[in-house]
C-alpha positions in Angstrom: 0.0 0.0 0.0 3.0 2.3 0.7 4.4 2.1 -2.7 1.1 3.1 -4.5 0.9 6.2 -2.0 4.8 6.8 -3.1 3.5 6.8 -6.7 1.0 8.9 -6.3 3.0 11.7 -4.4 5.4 11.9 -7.6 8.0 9.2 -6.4 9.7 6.3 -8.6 11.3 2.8 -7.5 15.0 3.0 -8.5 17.7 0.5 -7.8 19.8 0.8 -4.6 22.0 -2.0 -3.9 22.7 -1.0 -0.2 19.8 -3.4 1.6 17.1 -5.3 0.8 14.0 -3.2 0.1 12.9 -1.1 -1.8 14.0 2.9 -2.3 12.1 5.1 -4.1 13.0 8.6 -5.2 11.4 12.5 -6.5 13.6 14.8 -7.4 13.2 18.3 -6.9 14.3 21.9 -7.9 16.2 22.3 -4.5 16.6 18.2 -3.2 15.5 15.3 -4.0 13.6 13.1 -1.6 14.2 9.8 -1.4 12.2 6.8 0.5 13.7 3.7 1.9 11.3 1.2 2.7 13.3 -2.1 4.4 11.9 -5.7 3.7 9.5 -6.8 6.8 9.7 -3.7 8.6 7.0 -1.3 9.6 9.3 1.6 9.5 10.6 3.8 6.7 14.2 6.1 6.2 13.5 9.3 4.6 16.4 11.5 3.2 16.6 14.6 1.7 19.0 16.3 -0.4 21.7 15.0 -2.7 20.6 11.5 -3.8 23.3 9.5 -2.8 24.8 11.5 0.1 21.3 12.8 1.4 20.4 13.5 5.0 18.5 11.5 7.0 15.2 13.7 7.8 12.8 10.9 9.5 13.3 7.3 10.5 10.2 5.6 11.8 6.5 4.1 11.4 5.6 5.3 7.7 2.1 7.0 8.5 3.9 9.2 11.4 3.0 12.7 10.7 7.0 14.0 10.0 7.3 11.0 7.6 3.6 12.0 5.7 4.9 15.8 5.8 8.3 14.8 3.6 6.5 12.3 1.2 3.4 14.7 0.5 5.3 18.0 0.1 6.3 18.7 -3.2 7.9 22.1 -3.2 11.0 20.4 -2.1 
């Protein structure tokens, strides 16, 4: 259900070889966001900024509020 909510926000599943799961990505005019969601977990990494040397913004349950906040802005 995450990943269709992902898509609908304006993200895309890329590959990232650093853990099993899936990351998924929307760039933006200032950073780009990007969504890790690990296998059998409830809990999700959001990082923001450069894609591959973003900062970690929120780790935690995926429908927290700070996580929703990152995923549904789009002014990023």
């Amino acid at each position: 259900m995450l990943d269709v909510q992902l898509v609908n926000a304006g993200f895309y599943e890329i590959s990232w070889p650093e853990a099993p799961g899936a990351t998924y990505v929307r760039p933006g005019r200032r950073e780009s966001v990007r969504v890790y969601v690990p296998q059998a977990s409830p809990e999700v990494e959001v990082y923001a900024g450069d894609l591959k040397n973003g900062r970690l913004v929120y780790r935690g349950p995926a429908d927290h509020e700070a996580c929703l906040r990152w995923l549904a802005e789009r002014q990023n």
